[in-house]
C-alpha positions as CSV (number, residue, x, y, z in Angstrom):
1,X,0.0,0.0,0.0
2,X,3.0,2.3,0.6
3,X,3.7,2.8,-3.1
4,X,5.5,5.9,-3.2
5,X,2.9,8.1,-5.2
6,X,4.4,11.1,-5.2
7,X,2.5,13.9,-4.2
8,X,4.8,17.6,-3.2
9,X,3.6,19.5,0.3
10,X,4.2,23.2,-0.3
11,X,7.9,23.6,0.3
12,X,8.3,20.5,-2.3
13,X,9.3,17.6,-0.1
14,X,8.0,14.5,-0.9
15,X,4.7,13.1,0.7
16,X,3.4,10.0,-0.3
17,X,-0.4,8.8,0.1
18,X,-0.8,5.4,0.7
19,X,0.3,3.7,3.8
20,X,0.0,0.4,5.4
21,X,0.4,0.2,8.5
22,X,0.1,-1.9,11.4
23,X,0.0,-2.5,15.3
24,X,2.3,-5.6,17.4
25,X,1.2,-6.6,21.0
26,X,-0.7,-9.0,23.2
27,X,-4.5,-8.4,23.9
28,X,-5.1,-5.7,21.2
29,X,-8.5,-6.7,19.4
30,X,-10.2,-4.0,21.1
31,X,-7.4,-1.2,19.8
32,X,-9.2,2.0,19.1
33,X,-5.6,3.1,17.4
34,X,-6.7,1.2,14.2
35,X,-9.9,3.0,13.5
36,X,-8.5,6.5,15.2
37,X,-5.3,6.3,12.3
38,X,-7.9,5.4,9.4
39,X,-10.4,7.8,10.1
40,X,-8.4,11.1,10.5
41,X,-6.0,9.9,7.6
42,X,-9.0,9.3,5.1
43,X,-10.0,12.8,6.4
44,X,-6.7,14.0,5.3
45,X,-7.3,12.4,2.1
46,X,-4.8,9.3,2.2
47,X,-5.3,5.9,1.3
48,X,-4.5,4.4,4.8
49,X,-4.7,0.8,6.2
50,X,-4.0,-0.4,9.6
51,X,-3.4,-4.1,10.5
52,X,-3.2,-5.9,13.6
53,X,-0.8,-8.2,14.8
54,X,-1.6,-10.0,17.8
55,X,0.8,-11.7,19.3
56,X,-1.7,-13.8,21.0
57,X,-3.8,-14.7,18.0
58,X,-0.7,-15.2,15.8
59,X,0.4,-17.8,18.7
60,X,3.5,-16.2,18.9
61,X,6.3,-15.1,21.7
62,X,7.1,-11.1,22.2
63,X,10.5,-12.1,21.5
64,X,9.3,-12.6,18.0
65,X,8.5,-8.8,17.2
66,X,12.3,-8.5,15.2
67,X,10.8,-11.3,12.7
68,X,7.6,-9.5,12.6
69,X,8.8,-6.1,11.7
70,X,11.3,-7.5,9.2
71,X,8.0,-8.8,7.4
72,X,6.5,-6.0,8.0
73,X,9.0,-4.2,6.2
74,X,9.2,-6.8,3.3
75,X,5.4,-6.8,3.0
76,X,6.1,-3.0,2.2
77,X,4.5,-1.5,5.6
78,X,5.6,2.0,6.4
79,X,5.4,1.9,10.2
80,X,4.5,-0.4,12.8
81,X,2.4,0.6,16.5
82,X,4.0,-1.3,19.4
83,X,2.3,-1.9,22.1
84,X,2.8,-4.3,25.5
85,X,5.0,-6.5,25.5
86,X,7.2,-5.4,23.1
87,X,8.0,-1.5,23.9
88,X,11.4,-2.3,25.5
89,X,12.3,-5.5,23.4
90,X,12.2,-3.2,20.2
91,X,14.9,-1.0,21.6
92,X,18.0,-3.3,20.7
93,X,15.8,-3.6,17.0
94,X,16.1,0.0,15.5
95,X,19.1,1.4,13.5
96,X,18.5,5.0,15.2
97,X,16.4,6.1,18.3
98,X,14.5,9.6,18.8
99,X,16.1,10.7,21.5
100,X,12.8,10.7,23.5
101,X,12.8,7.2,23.1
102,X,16.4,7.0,24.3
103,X,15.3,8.5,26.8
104,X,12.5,6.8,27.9
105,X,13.6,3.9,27.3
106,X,10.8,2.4,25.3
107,X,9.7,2.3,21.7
108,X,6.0,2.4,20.8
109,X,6.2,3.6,17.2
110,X,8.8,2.2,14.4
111,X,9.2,3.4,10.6
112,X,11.1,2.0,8.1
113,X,13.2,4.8,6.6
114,X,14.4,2.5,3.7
115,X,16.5,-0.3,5.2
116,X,16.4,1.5,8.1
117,X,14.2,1.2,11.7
118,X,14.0,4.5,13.3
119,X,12.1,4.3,17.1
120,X,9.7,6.4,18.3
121,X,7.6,6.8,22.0
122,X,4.7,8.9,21.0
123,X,3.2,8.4,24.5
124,X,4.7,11.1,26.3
125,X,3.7,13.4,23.6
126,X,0.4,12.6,23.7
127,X,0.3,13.1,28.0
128,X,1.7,16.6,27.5
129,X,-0.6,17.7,24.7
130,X,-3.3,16.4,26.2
131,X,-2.3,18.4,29.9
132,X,-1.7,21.3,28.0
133,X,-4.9,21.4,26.3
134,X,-7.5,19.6,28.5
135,X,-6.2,21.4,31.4
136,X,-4.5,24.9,30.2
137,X,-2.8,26.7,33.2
138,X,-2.3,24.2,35.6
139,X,0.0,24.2,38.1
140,X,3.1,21.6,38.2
141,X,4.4,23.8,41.3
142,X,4.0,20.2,43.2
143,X,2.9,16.7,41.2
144,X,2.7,14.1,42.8
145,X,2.1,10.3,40.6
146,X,1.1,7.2,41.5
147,X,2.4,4.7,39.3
148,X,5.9,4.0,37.7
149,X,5.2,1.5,34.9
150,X,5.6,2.4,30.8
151,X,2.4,4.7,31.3
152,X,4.1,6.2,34.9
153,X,7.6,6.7,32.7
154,X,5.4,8.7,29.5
155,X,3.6,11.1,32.3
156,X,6.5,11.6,34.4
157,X,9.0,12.6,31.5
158,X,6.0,14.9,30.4
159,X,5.2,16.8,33.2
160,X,9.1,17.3,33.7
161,X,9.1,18.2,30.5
162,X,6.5,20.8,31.2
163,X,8.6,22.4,33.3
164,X,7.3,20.1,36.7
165,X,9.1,22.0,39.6
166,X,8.7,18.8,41.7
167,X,7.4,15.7,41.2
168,X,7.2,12.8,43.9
169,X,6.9,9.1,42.3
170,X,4.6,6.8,44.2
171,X,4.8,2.6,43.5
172,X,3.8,-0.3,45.0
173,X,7.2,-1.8,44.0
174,X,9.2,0.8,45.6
175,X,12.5,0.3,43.6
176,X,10.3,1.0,40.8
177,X,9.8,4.6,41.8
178,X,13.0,5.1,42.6
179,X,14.1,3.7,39.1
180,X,12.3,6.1,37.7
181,X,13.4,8.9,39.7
182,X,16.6,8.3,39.5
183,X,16.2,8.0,35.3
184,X,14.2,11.3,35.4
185,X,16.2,13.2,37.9
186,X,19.3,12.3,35.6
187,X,17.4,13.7,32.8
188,X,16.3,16.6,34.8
189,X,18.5,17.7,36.6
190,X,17.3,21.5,37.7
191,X,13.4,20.1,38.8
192,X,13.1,18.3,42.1
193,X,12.1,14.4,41.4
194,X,11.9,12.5,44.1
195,X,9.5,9.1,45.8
196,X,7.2,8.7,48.2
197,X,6.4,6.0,50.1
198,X,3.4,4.1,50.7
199,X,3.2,5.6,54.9
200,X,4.1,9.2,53.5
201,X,1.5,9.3,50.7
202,X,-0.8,10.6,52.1
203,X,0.8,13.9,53.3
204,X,2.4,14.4,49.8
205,X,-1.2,14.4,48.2
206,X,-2.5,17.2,50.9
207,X,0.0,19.0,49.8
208,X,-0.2,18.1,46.2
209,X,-1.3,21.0,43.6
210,X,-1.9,18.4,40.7
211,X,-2.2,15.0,41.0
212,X,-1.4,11.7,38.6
213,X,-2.8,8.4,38.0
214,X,-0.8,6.1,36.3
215,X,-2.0,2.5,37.7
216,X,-4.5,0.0,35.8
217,X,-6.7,0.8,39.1
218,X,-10.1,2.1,37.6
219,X,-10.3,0.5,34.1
220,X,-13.6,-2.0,33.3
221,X,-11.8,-5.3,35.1
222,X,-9.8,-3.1,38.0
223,X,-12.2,-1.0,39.4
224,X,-11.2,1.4,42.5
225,X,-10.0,4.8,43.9
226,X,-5.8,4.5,44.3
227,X,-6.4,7.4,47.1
228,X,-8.3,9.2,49.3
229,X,-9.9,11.8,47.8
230,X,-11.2,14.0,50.5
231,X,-7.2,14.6,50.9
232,X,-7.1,16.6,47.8
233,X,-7.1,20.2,48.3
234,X,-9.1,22.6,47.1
235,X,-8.2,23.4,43.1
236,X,-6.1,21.0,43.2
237,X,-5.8,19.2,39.9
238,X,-6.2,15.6,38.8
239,X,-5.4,13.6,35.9
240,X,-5.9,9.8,34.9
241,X,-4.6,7.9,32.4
242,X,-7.2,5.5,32.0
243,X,-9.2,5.6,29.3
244,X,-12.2,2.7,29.3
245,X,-14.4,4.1,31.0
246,X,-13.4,7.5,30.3
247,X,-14.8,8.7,33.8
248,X,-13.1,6.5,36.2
249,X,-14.4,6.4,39.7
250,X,-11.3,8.8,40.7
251,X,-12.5,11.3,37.5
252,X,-15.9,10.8,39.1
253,X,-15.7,11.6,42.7
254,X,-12.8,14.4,42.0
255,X,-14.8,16.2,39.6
256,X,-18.0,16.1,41.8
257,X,-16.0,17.6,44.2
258,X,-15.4,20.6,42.3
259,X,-11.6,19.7,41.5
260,X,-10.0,20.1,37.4
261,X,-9.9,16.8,36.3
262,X,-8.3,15.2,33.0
263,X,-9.4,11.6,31.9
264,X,-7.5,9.5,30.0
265,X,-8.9,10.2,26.7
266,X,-6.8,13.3,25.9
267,X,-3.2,10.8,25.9
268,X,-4.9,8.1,23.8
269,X,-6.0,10.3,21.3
270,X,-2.5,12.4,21.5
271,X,0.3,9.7,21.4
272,X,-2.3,8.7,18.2
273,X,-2.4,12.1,16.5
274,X,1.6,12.3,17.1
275,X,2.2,8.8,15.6
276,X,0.4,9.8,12.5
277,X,2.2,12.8,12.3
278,X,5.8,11.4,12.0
279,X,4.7,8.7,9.7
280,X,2.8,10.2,7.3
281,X,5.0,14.4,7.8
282,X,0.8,15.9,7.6
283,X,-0.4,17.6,10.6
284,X,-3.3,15.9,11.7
285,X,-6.6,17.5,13.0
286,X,-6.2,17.0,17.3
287,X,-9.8,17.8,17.6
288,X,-11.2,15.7,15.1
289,X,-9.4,13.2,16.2
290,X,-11.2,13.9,19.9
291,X,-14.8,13.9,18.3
292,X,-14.1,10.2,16.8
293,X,-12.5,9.1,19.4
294,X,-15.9,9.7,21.7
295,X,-17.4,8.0,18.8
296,X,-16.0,5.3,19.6
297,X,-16.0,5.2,23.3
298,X,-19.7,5.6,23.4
299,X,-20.5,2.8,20.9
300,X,-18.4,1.1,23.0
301,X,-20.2,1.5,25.7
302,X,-23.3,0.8,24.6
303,X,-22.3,-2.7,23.3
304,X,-20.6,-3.0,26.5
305,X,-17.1,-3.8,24.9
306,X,-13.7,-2.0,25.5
307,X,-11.6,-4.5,27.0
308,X,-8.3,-2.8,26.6
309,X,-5.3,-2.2,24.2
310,X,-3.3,0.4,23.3
């Protein structure tokens, strides 16, 4: 499908208009990034397909995503999605690594650049657009996050990249928030990153002016709050990354209680819209992009579906 029609953007560089492209992981039926990529890129007016690859339904081991993107790339594919468990297995893959990716340590986007695999982590892109736009001013005077995982890495690096003037890293492994601090804190070196643990918790989110949630805790199967919310104070903000269902019981009671609250929508949607953008060199439409994305989450929800996936 990636044929190489030439088609010249306005300072002359070359653009084609048909891409195939696909998504690797475990678990990923439900994906909404297959129908988010076609629908804004027929909008765009490209000839776009996106393929799953299920790791699960293909019977085959995460240690097999190498083989899988060399087909890809055979099969004439210009990118490939990745998703759990695969983010950190590509890294050793690529030729060349953004250096967010580096950074991050994990690759959830790859495009083949000729013979070459260039990686890409679109998540923490689509975190910070979506903080910046679903909730403009807020203050990241004193963050605190619960949750170091791939997700916890993307929001961290974002808000620091922000300009986070301290951020406190909750866990329930606690040498995996100090992993990550010590990761981020290397990166960051002027902004204050540092972990809390499970006893002292509860002070840093009294003190807390935004707030991050960055656990499974919430989603259709894990239902729960990962804190008290009465210890929130007033205005302060409070983000989660879940996304199905978009109002999680922690969206839910914060917002009732009159606090600025960001779902999970925004970041699926973003690390979307910013994976599109670097394989295809088009800006895509953010908000358009929102609207079908609510599409879908609400015919979800009334057939009772969305089990997951990236």
């Amino acid at each position: 499908m990636n044929d190489g029609t030439d088609v010249r953007d306005r300072d002359g560089a070359r653009q084609d208009r048909h891409y195939l492209v696909g998504l690797i992981g475990e678990g990923i039926q439900e994906s909404l990034t297959p129908p988010m990529h076609e629908a804004e890129a027929r909008a765009m007016g490209l000839e776009y397909e996106y393929r799953i690859f299920d790791l699960i339904e293909l019977g085959r081991p995460a240690t097999d995503v190498g083989a899988l993107l060399a087909e890809a790339r055979e099969a004439g594919f210009a990118a490939m999605n990745i998703t759990h468990p695969c983010k950190q297995l590509v890294l050793d893959l690529v030729d060349e690594l953004d250096t967010d990716a580096a950074n991050l340590r994990a690759v959830n986007l790859v495009v083949f650049d000729g013979d070459r695999l260039v990686g890409y982590n679109t998540d923490w892109m689509g975190y910070r657009d979506g903080l910046v736009v679903g909730l403009p001013g807020a203050s990241l005077d004193r963050v605190v996050q619960l949750g170091c995982g791939g997700a916890g890495a993307a929001t961290a690096y974002a808000l620091l990249s922000l300009g986070a003037k301290m951020l406190q890293l909750s866990d329930v492994d606690p040498a995996r928030a100090r992993d990550l601090a010590t990761r981020m804190g290397a990166l960051f070196p002027e902004q204050d990153v540092s972990t809390l643990t499970s006893g002292a918790l509860p002070q840093g989110i009294a003190a807390a002016t935004g707030v991050v949630h960055a656990t499974p805790l919430g989603m259709l199967h894990h239902p729960g709050v990962a804190f008290d919310i009465d210890l929130l104070r007033p205005g302060t903000w409070v983000s989660d990354v879940v996304y199905r269902p978009l109002e999680t019981e922690l969206i839910r009671q914060a917002g009732r209680r009159g606090h600025p609250v960001l779902h999970g929508g925004p970041m699926a949607v973003g690390q979307a819209c910013a994976s599109l953008r670097i394989i295809t060199g088009l800006a895509p439409d953010r908000e358009r992009m929102q609207r079908h994305f609510r599409l879908l989450i609400s015919a979800e929800e009334q057939a009772g579906a969305g089990k997951g996936g990236l």
